[in-house]
C-alpha positions as CSV (number, residue, x, y, z in Angstrom):
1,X,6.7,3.6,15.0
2,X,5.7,7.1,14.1
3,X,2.6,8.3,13.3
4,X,2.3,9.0,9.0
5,X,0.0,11.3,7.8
6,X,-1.2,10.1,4.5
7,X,-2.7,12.5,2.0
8,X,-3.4,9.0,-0.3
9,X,-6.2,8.6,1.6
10,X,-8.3,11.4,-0.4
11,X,-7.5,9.6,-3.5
12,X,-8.5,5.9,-1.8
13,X,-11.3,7.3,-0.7
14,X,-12.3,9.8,-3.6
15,X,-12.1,6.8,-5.8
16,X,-15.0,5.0,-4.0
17,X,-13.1,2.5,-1.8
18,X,-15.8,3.4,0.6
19,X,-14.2,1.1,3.7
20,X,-10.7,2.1,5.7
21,X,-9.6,-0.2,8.2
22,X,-7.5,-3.4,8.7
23,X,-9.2,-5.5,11.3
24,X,-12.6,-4.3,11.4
25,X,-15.2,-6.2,8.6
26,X,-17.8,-4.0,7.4
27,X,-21.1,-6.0,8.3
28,X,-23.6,-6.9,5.8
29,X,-27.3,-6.3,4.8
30,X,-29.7,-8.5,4.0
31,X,-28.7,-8.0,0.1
32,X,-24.9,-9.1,1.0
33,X,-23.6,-5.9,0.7
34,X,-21.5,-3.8,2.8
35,X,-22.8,-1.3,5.7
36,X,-20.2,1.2,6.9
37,X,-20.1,2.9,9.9
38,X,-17.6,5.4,11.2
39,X,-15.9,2.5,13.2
40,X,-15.1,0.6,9.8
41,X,-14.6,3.4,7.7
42,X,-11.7,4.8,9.9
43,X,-8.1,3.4,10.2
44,X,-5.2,4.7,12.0
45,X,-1.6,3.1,11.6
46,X,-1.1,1.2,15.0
47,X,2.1,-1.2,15.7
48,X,-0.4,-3.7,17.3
49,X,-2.1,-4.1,14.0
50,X,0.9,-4.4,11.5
51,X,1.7,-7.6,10.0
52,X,5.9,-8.1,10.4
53,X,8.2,-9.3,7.6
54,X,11.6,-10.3,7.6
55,X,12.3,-7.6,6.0
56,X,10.2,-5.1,8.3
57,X,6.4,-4.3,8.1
58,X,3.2,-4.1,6.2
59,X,-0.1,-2.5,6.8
60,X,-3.2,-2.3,5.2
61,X,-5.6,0.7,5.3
62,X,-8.1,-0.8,2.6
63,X,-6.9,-4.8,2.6
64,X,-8.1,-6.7,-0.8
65,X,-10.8,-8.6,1.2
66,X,-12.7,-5.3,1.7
67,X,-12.8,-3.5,-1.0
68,X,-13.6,-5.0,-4.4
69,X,-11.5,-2.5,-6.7
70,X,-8.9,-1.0,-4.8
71,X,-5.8,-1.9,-2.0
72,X,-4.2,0.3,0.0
73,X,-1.1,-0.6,1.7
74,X,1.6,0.9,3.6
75,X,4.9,-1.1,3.7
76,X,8.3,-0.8,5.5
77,X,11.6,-2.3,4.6
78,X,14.9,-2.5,5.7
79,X,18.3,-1.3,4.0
80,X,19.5,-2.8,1.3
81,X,16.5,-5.1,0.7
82,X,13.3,-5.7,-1.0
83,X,9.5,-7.5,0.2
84,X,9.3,-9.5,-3.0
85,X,11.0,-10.0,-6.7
86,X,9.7,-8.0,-9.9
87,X,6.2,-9.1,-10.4
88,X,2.9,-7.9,-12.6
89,X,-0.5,-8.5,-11.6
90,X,-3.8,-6.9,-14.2
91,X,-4.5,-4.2,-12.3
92,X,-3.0,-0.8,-12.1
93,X,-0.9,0.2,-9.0
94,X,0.9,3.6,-7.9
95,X,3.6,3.6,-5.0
96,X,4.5,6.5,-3.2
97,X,7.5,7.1,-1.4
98,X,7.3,8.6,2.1
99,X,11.2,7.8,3.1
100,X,14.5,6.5,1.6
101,X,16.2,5.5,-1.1
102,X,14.7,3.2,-3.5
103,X,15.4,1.6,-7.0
104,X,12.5,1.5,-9.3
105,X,12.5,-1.6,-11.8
106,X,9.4,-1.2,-14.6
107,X,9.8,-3.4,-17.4
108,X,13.7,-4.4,-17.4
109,X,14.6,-0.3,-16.8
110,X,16.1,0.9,-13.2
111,X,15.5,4.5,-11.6
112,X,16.5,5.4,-8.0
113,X,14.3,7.5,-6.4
114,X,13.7,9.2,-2.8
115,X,11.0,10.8,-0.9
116,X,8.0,12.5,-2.1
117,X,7.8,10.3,-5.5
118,X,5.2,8.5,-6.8
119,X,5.7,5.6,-9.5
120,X,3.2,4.1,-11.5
121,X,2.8,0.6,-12.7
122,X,0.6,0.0,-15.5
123,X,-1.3,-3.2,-16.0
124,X,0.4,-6.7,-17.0
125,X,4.4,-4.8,-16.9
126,X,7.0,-6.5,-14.5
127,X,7.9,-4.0,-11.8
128,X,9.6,-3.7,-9.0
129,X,11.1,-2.4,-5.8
130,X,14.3,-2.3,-3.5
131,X,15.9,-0.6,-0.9
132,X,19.4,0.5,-1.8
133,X,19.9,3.1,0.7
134,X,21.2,2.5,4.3
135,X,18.3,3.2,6.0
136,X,14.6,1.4,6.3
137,X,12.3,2.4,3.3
138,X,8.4,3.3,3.9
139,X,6.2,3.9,1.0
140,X,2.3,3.4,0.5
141,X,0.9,1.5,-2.7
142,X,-3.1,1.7,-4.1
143,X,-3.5,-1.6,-6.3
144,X,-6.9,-1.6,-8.7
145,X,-7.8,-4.9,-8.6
């Protein structure tokens, strides 16, 4: 697996996530809230810690039990197939496309797109993703929560 830079990260953490990291629990105070260190505020993509599919990988930077407003999530998936169905969920998400070819469903319309795009999903509207090219996809998502 390569190494991804991913310039997301200034938005994640410019938009307060305030913790990075996938297997690493920020501790707590005496108040129940979070205390972040450089250890837990730091994650780097490692094979070791990504969670397989059957359709290929998923990683997450800021996972949904750490940060109460925001995921972020980098996903891999292989040609010609897609992690999950159309779906909506309330919160706001954006997807970014590092590499391939992928078809864009948002609210019963269809655009293919490639690298370097960024699609939004607005609150409550059916969306989707698949693979249509012949080679895997990777793309990064930030979900508000």
């Amino acid at each position: 697996m390569s190494r991804t830079v991913i310039v997301l990260l200034v938005f994640v953490v410019g938009a307060g996530a305030g913790y990075l990291g996938s297997s690493v629990v920020a501790a707590k105070d005496g108040a129940d809230k979070p205390v972040y260190t450089i250890a837990n505020c730091v994650s780097e993509l490692s094979e070791d810690q990504v969670k397989k599919t059957d359709k290929g990988w998923q990683f997450w930077f800021v996972p949904s039990s750490l940060s109460k407003r925001l995921v972020f999530k980098m996903t891999e998936v292989a040609a010609h197939s897609a992690n999950h169905p159309s779906h909506a969920h309330p919160g706001e998400e954006i997807i970014f496309v590092f590499e391939g070819e992928v078809e864009f469903s948002l609210a019963g319309e269809t655009k293919i797109v490639g690298p370097n795009s960024s699609l939004y999903c607005p609150p409550g509207v059916p969306h989707g993703i698949r693979n249509v090219g012949d080679t895997p996809i990777r793309y990064a998502i930030i979900l508000a929560k």
